[in-house]
C-alpha positions as CSV (number, residue, x, y, z in Angstrom):
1,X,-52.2,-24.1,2.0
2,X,-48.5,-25.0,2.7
3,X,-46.5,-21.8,2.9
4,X,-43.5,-23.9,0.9
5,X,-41.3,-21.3,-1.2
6,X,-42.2,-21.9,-5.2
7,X,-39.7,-24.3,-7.0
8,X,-37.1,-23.6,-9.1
9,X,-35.2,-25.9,-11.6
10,X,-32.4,-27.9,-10.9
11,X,-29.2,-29.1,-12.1
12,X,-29.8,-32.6,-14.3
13,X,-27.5,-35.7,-13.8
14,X,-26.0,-37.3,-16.9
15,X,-28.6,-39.6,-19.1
16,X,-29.0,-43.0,-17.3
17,X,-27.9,-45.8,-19.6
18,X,-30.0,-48.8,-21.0
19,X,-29.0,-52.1,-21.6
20,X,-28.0,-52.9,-25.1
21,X,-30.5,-55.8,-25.1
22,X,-33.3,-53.9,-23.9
23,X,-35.7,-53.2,-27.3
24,X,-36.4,-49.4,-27.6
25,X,-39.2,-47.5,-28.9
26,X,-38.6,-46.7,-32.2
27,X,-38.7,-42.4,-31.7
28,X,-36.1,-42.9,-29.4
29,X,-33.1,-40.8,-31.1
30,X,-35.5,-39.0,-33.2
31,X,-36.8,-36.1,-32.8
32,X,-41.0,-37.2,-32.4
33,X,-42.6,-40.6,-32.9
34,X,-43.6,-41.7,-36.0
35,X,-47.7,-40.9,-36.3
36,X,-50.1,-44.1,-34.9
37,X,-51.9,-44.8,-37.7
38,X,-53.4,-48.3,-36.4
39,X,-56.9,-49.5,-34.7
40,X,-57.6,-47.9,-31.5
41,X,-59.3,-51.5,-30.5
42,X,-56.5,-53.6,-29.7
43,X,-56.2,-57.8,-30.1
44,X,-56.0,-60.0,-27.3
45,X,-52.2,-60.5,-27.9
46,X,-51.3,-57.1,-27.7
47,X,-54.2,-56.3,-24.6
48,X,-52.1,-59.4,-22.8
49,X,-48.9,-57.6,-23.6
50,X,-50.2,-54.1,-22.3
51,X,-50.7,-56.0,-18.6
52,X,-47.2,-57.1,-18.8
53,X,-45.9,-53.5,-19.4
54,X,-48.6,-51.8,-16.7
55,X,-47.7,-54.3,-14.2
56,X,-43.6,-53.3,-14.6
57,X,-44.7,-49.9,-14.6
58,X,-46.6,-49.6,-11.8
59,X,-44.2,-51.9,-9.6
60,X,-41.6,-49.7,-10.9
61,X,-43.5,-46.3,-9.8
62,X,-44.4,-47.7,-6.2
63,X,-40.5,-49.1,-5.8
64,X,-39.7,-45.4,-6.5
65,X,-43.0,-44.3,-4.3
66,X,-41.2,-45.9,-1.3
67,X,-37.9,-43.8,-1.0
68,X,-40.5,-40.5,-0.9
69,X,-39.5,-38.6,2.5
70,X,-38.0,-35.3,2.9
71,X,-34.4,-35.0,2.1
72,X,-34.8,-36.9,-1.0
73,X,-33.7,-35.7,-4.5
74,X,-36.3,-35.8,-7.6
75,X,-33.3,-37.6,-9.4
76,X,-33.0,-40.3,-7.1
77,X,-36.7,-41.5,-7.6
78,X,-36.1,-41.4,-11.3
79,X,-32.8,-43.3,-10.7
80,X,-34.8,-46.4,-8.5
81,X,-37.3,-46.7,-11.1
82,X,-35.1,-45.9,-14.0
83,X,-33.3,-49.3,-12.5
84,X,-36.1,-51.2,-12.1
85,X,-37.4,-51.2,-15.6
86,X,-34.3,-52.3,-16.9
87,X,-34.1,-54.4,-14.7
88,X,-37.2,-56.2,-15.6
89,X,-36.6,-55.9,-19.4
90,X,-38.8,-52.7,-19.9
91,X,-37.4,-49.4,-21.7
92,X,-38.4,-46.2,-19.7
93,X,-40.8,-44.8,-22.3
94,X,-40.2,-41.2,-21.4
95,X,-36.6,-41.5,-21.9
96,X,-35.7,-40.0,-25.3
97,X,-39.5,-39.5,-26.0
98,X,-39.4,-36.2,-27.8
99,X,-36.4,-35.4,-26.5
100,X,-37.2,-36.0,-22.5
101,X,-34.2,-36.3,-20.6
102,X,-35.2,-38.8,-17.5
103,X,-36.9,-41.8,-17.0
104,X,-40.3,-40.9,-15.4
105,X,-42.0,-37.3,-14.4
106,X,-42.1,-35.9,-11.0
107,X,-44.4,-32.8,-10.5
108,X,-43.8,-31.1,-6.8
109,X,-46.4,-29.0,-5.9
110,X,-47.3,-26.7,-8.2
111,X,-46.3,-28.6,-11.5
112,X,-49.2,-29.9,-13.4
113,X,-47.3,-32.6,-15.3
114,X,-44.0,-33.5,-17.1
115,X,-41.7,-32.4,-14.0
116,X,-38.0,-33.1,-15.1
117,X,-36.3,-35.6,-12.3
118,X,-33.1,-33.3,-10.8
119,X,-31.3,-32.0,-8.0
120,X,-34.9,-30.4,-6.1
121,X,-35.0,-31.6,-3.1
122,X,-38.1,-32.9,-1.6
123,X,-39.3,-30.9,1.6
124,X,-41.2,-31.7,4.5
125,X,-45.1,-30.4,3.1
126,X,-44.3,-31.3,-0.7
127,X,-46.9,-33.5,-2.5
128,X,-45.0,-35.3,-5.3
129,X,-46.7,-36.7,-8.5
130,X,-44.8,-39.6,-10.4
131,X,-46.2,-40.8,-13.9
132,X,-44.1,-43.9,-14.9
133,X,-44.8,-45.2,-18.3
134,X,-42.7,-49.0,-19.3
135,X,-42.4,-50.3,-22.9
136,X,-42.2,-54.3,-23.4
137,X,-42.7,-56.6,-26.1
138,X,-43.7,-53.3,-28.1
139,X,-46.2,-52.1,-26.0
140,X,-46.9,-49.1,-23.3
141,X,-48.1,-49.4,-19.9
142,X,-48.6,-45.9,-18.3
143,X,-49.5,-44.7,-14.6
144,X,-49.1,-42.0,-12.3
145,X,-50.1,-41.4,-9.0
146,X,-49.5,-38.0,-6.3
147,X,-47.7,-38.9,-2.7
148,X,-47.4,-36.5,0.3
149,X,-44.1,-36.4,1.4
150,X,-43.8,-35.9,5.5
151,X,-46.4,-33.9,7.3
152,X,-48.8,-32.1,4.4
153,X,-51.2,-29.6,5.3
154,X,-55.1,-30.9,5.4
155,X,-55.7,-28.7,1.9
156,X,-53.0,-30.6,0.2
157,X,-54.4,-33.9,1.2
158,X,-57.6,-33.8,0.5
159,X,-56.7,-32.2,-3.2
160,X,-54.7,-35.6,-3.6
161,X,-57.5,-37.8,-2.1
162,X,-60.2,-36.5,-4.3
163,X,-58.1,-36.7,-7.7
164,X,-57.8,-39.7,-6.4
165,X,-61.3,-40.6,-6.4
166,X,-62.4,-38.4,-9.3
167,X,-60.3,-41.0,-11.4
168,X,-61.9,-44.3,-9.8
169,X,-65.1,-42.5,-10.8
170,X,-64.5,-41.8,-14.2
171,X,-63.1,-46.0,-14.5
172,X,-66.3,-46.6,-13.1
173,X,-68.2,-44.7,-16.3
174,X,-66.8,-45.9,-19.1
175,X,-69.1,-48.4,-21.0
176,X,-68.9,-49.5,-24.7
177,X,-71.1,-47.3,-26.0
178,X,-70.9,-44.4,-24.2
179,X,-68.9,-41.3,-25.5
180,X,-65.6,-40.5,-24.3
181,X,-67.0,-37.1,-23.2
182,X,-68.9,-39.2,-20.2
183,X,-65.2,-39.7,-18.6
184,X,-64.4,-35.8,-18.5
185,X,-68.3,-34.7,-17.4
186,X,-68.3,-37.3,-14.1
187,X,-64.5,-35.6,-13.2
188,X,-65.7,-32.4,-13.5
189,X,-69.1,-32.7,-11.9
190,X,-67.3,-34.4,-9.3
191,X,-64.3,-31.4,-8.8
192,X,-67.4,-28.8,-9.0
193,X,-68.2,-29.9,-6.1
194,X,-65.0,-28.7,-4.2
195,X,-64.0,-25.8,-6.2
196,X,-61.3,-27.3,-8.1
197,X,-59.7,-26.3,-11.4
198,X,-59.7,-29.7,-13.9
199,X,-56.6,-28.9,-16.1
200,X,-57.9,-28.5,-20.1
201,X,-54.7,-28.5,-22.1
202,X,-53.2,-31.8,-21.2
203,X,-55.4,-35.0,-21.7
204,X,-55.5,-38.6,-21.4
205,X,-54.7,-40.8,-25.1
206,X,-54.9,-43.6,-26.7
207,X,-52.2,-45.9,-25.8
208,X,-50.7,-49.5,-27.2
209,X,-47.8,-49.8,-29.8
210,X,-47.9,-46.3,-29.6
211,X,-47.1,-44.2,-26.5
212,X,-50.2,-41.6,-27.2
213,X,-51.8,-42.9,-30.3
214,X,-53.9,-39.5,-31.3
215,X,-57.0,-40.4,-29.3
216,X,-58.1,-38.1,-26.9
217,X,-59.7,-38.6,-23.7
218,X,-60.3,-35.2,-21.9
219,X,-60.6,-34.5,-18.2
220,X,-63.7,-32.0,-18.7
221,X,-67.1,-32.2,-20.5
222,X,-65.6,-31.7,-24.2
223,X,-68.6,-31.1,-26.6
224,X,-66.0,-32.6,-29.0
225,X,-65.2,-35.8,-27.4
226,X,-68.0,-38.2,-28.9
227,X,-66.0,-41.1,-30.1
228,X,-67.7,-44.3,-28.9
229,X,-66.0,-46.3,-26.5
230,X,-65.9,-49.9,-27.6
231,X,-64.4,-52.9,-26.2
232,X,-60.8,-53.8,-26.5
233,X,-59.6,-49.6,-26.8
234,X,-57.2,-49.2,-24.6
235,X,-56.6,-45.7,-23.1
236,X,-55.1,-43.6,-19.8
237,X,-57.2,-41.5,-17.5
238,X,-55.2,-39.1,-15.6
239,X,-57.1,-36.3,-14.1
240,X,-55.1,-32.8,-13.2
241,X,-57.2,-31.1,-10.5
242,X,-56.3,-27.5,-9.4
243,X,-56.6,-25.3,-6.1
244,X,-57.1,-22.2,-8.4
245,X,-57.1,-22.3,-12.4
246,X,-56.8,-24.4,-14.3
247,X,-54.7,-22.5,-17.0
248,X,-51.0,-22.5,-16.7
249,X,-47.1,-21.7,-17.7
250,X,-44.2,-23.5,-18.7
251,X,-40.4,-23.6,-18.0
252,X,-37.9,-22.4,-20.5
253,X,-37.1,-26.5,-20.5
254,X,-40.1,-26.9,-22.9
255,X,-41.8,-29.3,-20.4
256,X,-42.2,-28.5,-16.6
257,X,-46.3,-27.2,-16.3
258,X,-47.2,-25.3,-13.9
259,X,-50.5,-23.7,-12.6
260,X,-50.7,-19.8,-13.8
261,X,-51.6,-18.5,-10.1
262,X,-48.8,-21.1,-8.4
263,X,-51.2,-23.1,-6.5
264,X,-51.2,-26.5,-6.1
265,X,-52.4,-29.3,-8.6
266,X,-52.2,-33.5,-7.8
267,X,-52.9,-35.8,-10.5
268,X,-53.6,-39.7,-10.7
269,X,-53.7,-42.1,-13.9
270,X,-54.3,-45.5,-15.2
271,X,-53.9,-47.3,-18.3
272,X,-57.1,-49.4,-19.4
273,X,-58.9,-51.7,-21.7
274,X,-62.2,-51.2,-22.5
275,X,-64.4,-55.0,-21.4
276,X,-67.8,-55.7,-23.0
277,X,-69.2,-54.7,-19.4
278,X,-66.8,-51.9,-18.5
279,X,-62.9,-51.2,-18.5
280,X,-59.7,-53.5,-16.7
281,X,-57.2,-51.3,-14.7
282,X,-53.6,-52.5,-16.9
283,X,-51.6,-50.4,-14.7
284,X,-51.7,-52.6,-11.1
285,X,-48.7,-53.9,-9.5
């Protein structure tokens, strides 16, 4: 694996502004959401709504995916996509959600998830994970994808490419019917089979009006997690595989994960809806 020093925080830029006109969720400027109490199978109207938001988020999280090169500041990615929601009407969910301080997440190396944009530096090596969740006409639309940045050892990359594919085969099992467990038992078959670590504590969840609605979707094969997928739930997948354990720390900041033995972690998601034959990918550009 890369020899890269181990990161440490950095200094955080003022709050970015939103446009007045720009609807916001309604926990921003409190201190957690209200609880979801509604249907986890969503109407037509608001499934056609949820394509809008994952199609601004995703274009948002590849404009930001494009400045990616060594030399480039964790702020700056949150600052293109920050921009590019606005600029397309869309409220940066993470922004104000519980408190979060930037406008999408971005996890170098050895941060599981919830990576606070700063003044880090990207180097030469890095992998980079950036989850960018939009909010429009009162829906969510929530991805995330990891990028090498420069020249990354072979380790690295293959971690990243079989995340990758551990999520496009867990899209490929979900069937009404089925339980939810059958989305964390083909990820972790499948990261077995390489001597991964699939990260417990954080999950996938329900997702519509609200940004995580209560609904769980686990990345391993949860004895617990035998809700039956119908059509029209709509839900993320995001698998976090591991070199090394699975079990982890986190900052002082009360967000930044990362892996308990330091080693490196990649992550993808997508937001979906559940079709009578199998589940739509929300979250394309």
């Amino acid at each position: 694996m890369s020899g890269q020093s181990l990161l440490v925080p950095g200094e955080l830029s003022p709050i970015r502004s939103v446009p007045g006109n720009i609807r916001r969720p309604e926990y921003v400027g409190k201190p957690a959401p209200t609880p979801y109490t509604g249907p986890e199978v969503q109407t037509p109207e608001t499934i056609e709504a949820m394509r809008r938001a994952g199609r601004i988020a995703a274009q948002a999280m590849a404009e930001a995916a494009k400045l990616i090169s060594p030399g480039v500041t964790t702020d700056e990615l949150d600052r293109v996509a920050h921009e590019y929601m606005c600029d397309h009407g869309a409220y940066p969910s993470t922004l104000g959600y519980r408190g979060f301080p930037k406008s999408l997440c971005t996890s170098v190396n050895e941060v599981i998830c919830h990576g606070i944009p700063d003044s880090t530096v990207l180097r030469d090596g890095d992998i980079v994970n950036l989850d960018v969740t939009a909010y429009i006409g009162g829906v969510h639309g929530d991805n995330n994808a990891t990028y090498l940045v420069g020249d990354v050892d072979e380790e690295s990359r293959l971690l990243v490419e079989r995340t990758r594919e551990s999520l496009e085969r867990a899209i490929k099992a979900v069937r009404p019917g089925r339980q939810i467990n059958i989305i964390g038992r083909v990820i972790e078959s499948y990261a077995k089979r390489f001597g991964y670590g699939v990260v417990r504590d954080f999950t996938g969840h329900g997702i519509n009006s609200s940004f995580h609605s209560g609904l769980i979707i686990p990345h391993y094969d949860s004895p617990h997690a035998t809700t039956v997928i119908q059509p029209g739930m709509t839900f993320t997948i995001e698998p976090m595989l591991t070199l090394g354990t699975h079990e982890y720390d986190m900052w002082d900041d009360g967000w930044t994960v990362l892996t308990k033995d330091r080693k490196r972690t990649a992550q993808f998601e997508h937001t979906l809806v559940v079709t009578e034959t199998g589940a739509e990918i929300l979250t394309l550009p």
